[in-house]
C-alpha positions as YAML, in Angstrom:
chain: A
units: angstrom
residues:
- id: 1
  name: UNK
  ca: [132.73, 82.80, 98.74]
- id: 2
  name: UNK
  ca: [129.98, 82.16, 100.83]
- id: 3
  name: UNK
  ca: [129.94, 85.42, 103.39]
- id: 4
  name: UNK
  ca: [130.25, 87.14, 99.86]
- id: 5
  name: UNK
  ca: [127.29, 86.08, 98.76]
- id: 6
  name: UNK
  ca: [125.51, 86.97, 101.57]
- id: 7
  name: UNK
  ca: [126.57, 90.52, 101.59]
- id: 8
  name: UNK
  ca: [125.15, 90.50, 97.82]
- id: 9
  name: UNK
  ca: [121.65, 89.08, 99.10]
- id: 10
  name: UNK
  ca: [121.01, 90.71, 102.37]
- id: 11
  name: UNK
  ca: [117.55, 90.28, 103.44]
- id: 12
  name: UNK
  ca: [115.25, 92.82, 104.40]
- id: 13
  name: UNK
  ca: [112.11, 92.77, 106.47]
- id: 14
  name: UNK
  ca: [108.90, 94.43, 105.89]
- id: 15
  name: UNK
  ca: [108.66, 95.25, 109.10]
- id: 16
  name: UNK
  ca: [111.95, 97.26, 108.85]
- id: 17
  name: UNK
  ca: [110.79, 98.82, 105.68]
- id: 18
  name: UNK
  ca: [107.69, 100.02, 107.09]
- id: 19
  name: UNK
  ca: [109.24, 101.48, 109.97]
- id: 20
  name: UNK
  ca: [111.80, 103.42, 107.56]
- id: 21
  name: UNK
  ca: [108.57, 104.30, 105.62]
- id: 22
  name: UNK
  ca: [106.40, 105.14, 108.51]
- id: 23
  name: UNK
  ca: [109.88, 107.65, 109.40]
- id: 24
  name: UNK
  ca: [110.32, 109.10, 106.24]
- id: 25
  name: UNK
  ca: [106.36, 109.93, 105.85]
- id: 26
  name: UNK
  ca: [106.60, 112.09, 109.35]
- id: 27
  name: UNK
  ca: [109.84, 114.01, 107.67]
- id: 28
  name: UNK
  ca: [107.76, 114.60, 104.52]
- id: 29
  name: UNK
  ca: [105.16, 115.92, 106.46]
- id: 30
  name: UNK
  ca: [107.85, 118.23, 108.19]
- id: 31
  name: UNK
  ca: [109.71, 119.59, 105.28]
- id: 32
  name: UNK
  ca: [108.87, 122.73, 103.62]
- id: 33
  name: UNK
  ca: [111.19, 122.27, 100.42]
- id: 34
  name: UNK
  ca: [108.91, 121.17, 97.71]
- id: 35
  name: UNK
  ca: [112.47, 119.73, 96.39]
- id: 36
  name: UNK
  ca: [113.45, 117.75, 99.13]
- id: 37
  name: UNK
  ca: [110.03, 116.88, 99.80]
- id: 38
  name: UNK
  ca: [110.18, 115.70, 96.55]
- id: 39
  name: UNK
  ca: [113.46, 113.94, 96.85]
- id: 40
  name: UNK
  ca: [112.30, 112.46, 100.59]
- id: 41
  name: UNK
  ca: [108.81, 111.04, 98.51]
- id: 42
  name: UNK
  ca: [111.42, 109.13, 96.09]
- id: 43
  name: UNK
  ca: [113.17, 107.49, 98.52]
- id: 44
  name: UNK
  ca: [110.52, 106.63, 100.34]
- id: 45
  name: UNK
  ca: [109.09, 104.68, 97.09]
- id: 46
  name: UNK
  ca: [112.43, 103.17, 96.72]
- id: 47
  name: UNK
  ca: [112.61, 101.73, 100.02]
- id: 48
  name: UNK
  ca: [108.92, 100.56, 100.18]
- id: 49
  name: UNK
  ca: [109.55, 98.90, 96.49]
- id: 50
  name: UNK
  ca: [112.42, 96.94, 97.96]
- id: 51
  name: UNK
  ca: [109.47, 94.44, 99.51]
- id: 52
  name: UNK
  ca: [106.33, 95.10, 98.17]
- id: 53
  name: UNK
  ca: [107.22, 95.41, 94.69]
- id: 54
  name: UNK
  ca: [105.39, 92.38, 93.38]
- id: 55
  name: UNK
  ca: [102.22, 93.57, 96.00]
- id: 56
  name: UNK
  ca: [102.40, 96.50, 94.71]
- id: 57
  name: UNK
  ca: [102.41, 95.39, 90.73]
- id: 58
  name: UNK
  ca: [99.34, 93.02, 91.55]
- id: 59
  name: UNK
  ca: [96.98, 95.84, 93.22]
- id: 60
  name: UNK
  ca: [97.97, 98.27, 90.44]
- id: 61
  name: UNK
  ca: [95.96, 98.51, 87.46]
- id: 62
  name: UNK
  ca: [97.90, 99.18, 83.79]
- id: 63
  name: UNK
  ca: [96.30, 102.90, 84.41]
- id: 64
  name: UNK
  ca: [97.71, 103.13, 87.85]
- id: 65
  name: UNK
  ca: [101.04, 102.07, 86.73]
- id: 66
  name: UNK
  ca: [100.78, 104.68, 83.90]
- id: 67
  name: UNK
  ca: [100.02, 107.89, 85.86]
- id: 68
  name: UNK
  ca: [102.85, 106.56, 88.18]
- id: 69
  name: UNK
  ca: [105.67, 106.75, 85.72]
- id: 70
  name: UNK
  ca: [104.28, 109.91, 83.78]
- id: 71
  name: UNK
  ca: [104.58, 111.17, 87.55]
- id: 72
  name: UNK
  ca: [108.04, 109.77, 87.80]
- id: 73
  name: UNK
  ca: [108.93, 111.55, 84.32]
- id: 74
  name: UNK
  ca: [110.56, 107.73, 83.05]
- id: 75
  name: UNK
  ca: [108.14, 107.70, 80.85]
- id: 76
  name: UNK
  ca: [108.12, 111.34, 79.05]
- id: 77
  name: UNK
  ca: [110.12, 111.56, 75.64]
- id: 78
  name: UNK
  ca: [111.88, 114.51, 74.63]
- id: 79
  name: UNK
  ca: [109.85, 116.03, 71.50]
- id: 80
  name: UNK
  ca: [111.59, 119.30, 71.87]
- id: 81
  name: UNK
  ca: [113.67, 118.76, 69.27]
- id: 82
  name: UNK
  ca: [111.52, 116.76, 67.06]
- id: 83
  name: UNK
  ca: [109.77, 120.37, 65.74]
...
């Protein structure tokens, strides 16, 4: 039970997300694809969330955090249909 619930909480170091990050930034920079830049630019955000979540919350202002999920598209509503 015990190895088990290590597998479940594995922890991950900031230093290994920021070399991840720091990797994934030079492959944005390299990719043509607005797509998979696009897809690339989401991971990256996952990955850098996975430790500096709470950081990340604290710096942010509610208008920050706005602007970030209209840009994520969690936060649009589908009115199409509503006409």
């Amino acid at each position: 039970m015990s190895e088990e619930n290590e597998e479940q909480f594995e922890e991950i170091t900031s230093e290994e997300v920021d070399r991840v990050v720091a990797q994934l930034e030079t492959l944005i920079e390299s990719t043509t694809s607005e797509n998979i830049r696009s897809y690339l630019e989401e991971a990256m955000n996952e990955v850098y969330y996975l430790v500096y979540e709470e950081e990340a919350e604290e710096e942010m202002s509610d208008e920050e955090w706005d602007s970030e999920i209209e840009a994520s598209g969690e936060g649009e509503e589908d009115v199409s249909e509503a006409a």
